[in-house]
C-alpha positions as CSV (number, residue, x, y, z in Angstrom):
1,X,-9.2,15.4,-8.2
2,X,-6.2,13.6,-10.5
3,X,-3.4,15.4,-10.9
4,X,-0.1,15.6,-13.0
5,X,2.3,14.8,-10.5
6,X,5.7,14.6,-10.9
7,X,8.2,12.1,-8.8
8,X,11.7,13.6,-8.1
9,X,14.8,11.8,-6.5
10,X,18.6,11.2,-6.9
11,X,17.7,8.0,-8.5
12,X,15.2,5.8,-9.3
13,X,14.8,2.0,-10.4
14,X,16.8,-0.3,-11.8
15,X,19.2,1.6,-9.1
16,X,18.3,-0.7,-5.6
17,X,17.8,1.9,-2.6
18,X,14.9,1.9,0.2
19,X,13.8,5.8,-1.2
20,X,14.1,3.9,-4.8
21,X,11.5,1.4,-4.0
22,X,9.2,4.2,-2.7
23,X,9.5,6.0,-5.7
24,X,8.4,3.1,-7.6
25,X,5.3,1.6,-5.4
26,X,3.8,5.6,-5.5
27,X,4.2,5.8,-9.4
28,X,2.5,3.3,-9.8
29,X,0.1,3.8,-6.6
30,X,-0.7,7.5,-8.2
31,X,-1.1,6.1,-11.9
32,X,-3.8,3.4,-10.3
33,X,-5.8,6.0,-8.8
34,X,-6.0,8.1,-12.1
35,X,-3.4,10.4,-11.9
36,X,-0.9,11.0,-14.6
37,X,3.1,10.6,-13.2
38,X,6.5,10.9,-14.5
39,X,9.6,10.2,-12.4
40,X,12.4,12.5,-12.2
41,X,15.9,11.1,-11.8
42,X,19.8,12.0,-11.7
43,X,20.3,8.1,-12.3
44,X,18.7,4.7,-13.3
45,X,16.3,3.9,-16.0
46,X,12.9,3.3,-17.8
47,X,11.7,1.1,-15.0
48,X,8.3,1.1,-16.1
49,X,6.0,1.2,-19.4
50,X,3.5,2.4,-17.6
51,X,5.1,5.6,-16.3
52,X,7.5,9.0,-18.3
53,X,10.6,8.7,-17.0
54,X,13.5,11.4,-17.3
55,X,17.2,10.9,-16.2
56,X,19.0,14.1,-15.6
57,X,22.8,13.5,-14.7
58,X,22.5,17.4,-12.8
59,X,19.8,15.9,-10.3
60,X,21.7,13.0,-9.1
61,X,24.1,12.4,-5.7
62,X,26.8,11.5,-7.8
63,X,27.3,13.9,-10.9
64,X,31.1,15.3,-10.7
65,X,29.7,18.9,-11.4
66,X,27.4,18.8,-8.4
67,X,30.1,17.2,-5.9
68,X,33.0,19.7,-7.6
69,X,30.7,22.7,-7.2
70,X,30.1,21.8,-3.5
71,X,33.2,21.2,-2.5
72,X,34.6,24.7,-3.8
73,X,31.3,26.0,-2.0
74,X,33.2,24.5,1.0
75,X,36.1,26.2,0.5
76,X,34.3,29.4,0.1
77,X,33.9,29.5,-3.0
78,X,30.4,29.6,-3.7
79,X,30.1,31.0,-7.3
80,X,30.2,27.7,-9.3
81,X,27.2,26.4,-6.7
82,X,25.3,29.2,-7.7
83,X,25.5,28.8,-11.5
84,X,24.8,25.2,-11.1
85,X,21.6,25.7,-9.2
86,X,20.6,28.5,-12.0
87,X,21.0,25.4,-14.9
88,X,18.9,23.2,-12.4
89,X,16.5,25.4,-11.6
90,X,16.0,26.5,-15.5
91,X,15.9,23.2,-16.2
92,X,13.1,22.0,-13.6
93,X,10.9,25.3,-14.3
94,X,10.7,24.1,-18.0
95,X,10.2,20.7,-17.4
96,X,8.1,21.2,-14.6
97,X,5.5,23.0,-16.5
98,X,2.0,21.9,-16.5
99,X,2.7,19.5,-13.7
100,X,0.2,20.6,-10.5
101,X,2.6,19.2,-7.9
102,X,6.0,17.8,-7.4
103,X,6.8,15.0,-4.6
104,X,10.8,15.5,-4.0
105,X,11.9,12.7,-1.9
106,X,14.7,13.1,0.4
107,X,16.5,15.7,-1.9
108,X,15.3,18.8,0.3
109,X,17.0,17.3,3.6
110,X,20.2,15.3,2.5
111,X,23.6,16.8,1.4
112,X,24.1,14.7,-1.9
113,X,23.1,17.5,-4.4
114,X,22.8,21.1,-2.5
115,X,22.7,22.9,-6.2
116,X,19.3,20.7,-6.7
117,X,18.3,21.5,-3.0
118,X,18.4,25.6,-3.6
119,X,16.5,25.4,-6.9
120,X,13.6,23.6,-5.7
121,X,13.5,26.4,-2.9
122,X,13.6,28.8,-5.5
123,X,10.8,27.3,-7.4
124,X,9.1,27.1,-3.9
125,X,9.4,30.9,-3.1
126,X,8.2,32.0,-6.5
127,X,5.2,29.8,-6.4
128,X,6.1,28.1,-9.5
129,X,3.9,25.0,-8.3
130,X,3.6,23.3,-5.0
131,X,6.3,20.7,-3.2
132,X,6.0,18.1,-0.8
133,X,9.1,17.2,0.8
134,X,9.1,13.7,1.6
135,X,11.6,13.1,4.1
136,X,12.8,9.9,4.6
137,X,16.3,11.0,6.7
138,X,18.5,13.8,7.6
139,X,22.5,14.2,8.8
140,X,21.4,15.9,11.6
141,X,20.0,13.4,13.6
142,X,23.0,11.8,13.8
143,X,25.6,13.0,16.2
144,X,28.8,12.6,13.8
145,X,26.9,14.7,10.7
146,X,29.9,16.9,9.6
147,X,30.1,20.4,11.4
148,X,29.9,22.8,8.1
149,X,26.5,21.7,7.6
150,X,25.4,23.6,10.4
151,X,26.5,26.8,7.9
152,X,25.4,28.6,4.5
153,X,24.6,27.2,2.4
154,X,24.4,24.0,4.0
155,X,22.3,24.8,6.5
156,X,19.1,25.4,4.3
157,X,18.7,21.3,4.8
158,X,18.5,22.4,8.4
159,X,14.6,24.5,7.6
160,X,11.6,24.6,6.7
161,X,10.2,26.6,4.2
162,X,6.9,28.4,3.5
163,X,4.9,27.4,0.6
164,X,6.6,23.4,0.8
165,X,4.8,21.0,2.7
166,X,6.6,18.5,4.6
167,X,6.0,14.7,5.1
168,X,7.7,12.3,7.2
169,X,7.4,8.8,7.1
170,X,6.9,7.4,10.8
171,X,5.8,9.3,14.0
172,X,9.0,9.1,15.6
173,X,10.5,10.6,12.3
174,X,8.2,13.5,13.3
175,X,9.2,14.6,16.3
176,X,13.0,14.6,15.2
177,X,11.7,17.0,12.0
178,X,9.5,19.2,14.1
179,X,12.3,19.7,16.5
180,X,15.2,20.4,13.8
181,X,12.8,22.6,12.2
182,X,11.7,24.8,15.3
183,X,7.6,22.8,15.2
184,X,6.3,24.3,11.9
185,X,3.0,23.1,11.5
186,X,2.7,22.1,7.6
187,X,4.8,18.9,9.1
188,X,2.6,15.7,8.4
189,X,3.0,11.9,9.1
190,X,2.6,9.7,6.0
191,X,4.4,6.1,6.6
192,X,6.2,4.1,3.6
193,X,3.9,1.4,2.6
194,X,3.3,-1.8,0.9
195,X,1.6,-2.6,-2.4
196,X,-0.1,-6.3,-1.8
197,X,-0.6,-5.8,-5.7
198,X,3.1,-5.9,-6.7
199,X,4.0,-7.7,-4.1
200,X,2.1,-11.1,-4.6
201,X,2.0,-10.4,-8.0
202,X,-1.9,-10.2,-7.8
203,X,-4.2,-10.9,-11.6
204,X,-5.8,-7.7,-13.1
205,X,-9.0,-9.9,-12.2
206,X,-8.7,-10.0,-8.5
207,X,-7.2,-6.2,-8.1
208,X,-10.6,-5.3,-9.8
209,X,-12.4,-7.4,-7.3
210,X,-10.5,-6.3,-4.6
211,X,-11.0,-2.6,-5.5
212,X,-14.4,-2.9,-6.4
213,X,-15.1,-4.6,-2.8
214,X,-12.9,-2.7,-1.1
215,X,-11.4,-5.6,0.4
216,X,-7.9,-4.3,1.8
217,X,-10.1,-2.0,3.9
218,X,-11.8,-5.0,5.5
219,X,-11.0,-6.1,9.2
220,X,-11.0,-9.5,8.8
221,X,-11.2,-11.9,5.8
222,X,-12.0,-15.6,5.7
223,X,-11.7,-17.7,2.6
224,X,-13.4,-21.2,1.6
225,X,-12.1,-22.4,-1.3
226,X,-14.9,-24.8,-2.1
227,X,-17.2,-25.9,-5.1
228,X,-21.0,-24.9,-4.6
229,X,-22.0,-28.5,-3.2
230,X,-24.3,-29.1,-0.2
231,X,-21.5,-31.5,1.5
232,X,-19.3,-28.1,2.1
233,X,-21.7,-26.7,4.5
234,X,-21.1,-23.2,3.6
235,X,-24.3,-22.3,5.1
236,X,-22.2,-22.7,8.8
237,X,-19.8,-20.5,6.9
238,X,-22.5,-17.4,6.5
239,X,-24.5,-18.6,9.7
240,X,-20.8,-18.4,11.4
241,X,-20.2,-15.1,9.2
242,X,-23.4,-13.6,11.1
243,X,-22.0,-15.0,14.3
244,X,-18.5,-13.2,14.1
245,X,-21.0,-9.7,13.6
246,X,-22.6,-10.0,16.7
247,X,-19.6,-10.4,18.8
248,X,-18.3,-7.4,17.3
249,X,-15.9,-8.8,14.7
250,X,-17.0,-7.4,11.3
251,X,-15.3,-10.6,9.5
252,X,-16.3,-11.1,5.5
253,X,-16.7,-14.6,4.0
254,X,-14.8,-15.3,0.3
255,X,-16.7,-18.6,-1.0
256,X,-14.4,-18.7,-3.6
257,X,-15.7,-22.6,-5.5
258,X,-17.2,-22.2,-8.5
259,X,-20.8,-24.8,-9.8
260,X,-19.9,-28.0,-9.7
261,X,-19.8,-29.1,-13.5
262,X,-21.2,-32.6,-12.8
263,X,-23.7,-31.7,-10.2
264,X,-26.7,-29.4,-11.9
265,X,-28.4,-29.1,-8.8
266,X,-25.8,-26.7,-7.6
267,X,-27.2,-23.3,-9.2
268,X,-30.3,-23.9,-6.8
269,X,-27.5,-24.2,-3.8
270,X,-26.1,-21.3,-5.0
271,X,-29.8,-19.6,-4.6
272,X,-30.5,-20.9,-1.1
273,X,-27.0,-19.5,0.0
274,X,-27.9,-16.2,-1.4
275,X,-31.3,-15.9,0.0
276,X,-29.6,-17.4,3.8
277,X,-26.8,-14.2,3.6
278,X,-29.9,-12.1,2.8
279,X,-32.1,-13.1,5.5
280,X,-29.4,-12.9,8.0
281,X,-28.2,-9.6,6.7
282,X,-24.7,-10.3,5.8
283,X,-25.0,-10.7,1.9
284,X,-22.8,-7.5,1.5
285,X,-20.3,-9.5,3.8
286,X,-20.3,-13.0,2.1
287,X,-18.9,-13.0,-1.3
288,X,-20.1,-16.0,-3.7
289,X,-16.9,-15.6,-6.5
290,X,-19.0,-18.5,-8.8
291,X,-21.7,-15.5,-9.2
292,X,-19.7,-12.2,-8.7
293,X,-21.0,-9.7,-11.4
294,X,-19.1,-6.7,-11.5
295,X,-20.7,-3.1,-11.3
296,X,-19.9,-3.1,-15.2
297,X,-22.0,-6.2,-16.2
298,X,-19.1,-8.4,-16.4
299,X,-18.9,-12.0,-14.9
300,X,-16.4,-12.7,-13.1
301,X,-14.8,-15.7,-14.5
302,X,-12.4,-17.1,-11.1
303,X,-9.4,-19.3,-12.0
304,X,-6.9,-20.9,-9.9
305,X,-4.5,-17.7,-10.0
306,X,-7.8,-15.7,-8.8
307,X,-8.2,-18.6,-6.0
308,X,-4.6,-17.9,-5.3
309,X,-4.8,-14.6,-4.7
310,X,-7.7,-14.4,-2.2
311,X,-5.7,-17.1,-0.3
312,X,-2.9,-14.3,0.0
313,X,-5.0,-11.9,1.4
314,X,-7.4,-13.4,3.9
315,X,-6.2,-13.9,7.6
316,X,-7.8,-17.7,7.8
317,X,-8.7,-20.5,5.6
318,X,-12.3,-22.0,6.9
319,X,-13.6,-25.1,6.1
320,X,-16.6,-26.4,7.2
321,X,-17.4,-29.4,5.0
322,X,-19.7,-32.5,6.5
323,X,-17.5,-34.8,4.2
324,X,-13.7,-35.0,2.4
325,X,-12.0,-37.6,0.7
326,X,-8.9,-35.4,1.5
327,X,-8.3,-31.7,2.2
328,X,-6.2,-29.6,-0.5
329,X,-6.7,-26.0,1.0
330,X,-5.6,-27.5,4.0
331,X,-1.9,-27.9,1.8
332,X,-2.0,-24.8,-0.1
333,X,-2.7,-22.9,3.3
334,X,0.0,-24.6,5.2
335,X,2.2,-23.7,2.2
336,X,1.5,-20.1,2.6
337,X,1.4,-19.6,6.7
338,X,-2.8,-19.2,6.4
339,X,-4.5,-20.2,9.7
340,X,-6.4,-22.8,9.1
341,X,-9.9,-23.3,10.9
342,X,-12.4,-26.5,9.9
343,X,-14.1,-29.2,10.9
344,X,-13.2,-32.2,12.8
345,X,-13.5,-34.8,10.3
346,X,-10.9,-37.7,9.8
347,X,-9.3,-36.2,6.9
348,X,-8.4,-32.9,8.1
349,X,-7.6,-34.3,11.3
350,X,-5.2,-36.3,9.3
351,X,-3.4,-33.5,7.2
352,X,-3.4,-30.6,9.8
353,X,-3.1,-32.7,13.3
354,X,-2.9,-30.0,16.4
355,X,-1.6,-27.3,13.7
356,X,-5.2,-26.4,12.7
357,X,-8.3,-24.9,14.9
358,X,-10.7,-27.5,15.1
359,X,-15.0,-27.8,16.0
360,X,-17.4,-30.1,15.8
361,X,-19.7,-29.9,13.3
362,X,-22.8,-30.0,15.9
363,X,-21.3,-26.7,17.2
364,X,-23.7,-24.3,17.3
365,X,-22.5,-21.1,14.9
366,X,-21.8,-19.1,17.9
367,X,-19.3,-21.4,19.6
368,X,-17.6,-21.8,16.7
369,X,-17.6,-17.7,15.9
370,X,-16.2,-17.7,19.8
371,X,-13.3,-20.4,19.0
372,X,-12.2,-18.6,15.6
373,X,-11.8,-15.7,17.8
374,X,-9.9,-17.2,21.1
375,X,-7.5,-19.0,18.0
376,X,-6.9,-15.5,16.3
377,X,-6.2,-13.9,19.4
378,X,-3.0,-16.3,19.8
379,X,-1.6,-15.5,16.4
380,X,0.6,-13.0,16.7
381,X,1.9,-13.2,13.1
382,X,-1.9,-13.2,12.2
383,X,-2.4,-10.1,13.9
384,X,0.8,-8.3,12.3
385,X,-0.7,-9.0,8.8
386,X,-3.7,-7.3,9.6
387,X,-2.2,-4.9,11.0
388,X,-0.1,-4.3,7.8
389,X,-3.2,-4.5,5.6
390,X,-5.3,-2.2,7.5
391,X,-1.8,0.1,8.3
392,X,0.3,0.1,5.7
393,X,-0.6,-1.0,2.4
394,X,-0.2,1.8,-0.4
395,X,-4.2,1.9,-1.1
396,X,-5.6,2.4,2.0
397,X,-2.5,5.0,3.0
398,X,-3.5,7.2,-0.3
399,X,-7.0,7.4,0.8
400,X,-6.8,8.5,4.3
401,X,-3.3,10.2,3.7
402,X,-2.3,11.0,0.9
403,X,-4.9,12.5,-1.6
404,X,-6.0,14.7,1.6
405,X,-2.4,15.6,1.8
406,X,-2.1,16.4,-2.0
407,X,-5.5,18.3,-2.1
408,X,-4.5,20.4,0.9
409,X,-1.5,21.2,-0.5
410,X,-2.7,22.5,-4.0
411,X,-5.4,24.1,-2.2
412,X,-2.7,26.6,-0.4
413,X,-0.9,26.7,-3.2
414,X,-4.0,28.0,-5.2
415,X,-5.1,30.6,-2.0
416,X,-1.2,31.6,-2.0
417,X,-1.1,30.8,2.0
């Protein structure tokens, strides 16, 4: 399903805040994957062309109306609150319209705009459309939150509410909700992320290749950044490849090098490394960039910047080659933190000294698959970035987490449950 889904917070981009940021990586995480989005603000700005984007003063933590209307509220003067929350309310129930789903970020469980907080449970009770509350914090965990928010109207931020479906952003985050909330079920986990996309600035080219791929959902990556020529030895690279598989380790190979332009006889070598991953059954596993054809028909025509980017999302540069006269991804990879694996030949031995993973080039593929494996286990940086990638980046979190979560909540709001 794509949906119209609308982004709502006390502020958005150009303003810097840690909810900010997360209202910016899912606009443009949701518009990716098809749906249509438009941010809803009390501050900041058109932060995006990609993306609607409307400022409301009323919506923000910082409008004098809103903070003037609370504090009278806290004198007991609640009538000014009210009115305000009727102008917010009319306001979102008109500009809400033909949206199927709002995502309110932190504005149903923090004290900055109360007004704002009793419209959207308004909305919520007459079934204008469904919510997710996404909540990132709450005063009440902390033992110093002032004591009136334990009363009306402030303690609304204390509940949950049928009809609003409630996310929060780390396990432990969990717990704390289910317990302030007296362990409603419609409480799920769905953790802040990272978009790989944004944040190496990643080509259009290689986000289609990695989407079409599905390479952020891969276990293990291994890049070669070599021309097609006999003297780089990728067929170790796919016989190791096939190794890695057997012990258990679904690794994929990125040959990245493209026909050498003054060596014709490397379209056959291209052939003969095709027909190898075939025979051994990994030709879904080891990707020849030089000849990648996308699902459209289109070639895809690698650059440096595509090189690049496959370098910043493998977990190891491997280089197998019989012969160098020096070593370049060796440089590029040291400049970036990539573990380095490759053969033991004078000039990598040179350039990467005890800082690389060496093997002999008479190893058989299955030693070598073992040492990749003994060197990966030692790299606990390694294994973070994996664990990010497979974890926490924004893709892979919308797939397993989120798009169930936004199904299943216009589901009940469709069935009225």
């Amino acid at each position: 399903m794509k949906y119209n889904i609308a982004l709502l917070h006390y502020s958005c981009p150009p303003v810097v805040g840690g909810v900010e940021e997360i209202v910016r990586q899912q606009a443009f995480l949701l518009s990716r994957f098809f749906h249509k989005v438009k941010v809803f603000a009390g501050d900041g700005g058109q932060f995006s062309d990609t993306h609607e984007i409307e400022i409301n003063p009323l919506l923000g933590s910082r409008n004098r109306q809103v903070i003037r209307a609370q504090t009278l509220s806290s004198e007991g003067q609640p009538e000014k609150l009210e009115r305000l929350s009727t102008r917010i309310y009319d306001y979102l129930v008109r500009a809400l319209r033909g949206f199927d789903i709002l995502i309110a970020h932190n504005v149903l469980t923090m004290p900055f705009n109360l007004p704002l907080s009793a419209a959207l449970h308004r909305i919520s009770q007459e079934g204008k459309l469904p919510i997710i509350s996404w909540n990132h914090d709450s005063p009440y965990f902390y033992p110093d939150y002032p004591k009136h928010l334990d009363f009306f109207p402030w303690n609304i931020l204390k509940r949950a509410y049928a009809g609003i479906s409630y996310v929060a952003i780390s396990e432990s985050r969990r717990k704390m909700f289910e317990e302030l909330y007296g362990h409603r079920k419609n409480l799920y986990v769905v953790p802040n992320g990272i978009d790989p996309i944004q944040f190496f600035h990643l080509d259009p080219t290689t986000v289609r290749l990695i989407q079409e791929e599905r390479l952020f959902e891969a276990d293990f990556l291994m890049v070669q950044p070599s021309r097609l020529h006999p003297r780089k030895n990728m067929e170790l690279s796919i016989r190791v490849t096939k190794a890695l598989h057997e012990l258990g380790f679904k690794s994929r190979m990125l040959i990245t090098g493209a026909h050498d332009p003054h060596e014709p006889k490397s379209l056959g070598y291209h052939r003969k490394l095709r027909d190898l991953a075939r025979t051994l059954g990994v030709q879904k596993d080891v990707l020849i960039i030089a000849e990648y054809v996308f699902k459209s028909g289109e070639k895809l025509a690698a650059d440096r910047i595509t090189i690049r980017d496959l370098y910043l999302i493998s977990d190891m540069l491997f280089l197998p080659s019989f012969q160098e006269g020096f070593g370049i991804p060796l440089l590029e990879s040291g400049m970036i933190k990539l573990p380095i694996v490759c053969s033991r030949i004078p000039p990598f031995l040179e350039i990467g000294g005890d800082s690389v993973c060496t093997f002999e080039l008479s190893d058989s593929p299955e030693k070598i698959a073992q040492k990749i494996l003994e060197f990966y286990r030692n790299l606990k940086p390694a294994h973070m970035f994996r664990k990010v990638m497979r974890d926490f980046v924004w893709d892979n979190i919308y797939k397993t987490r989120l798009l169930p979560l936004l199904n299943h909540a216009v589901a009940l709001h469709k069935t009225g449950s």
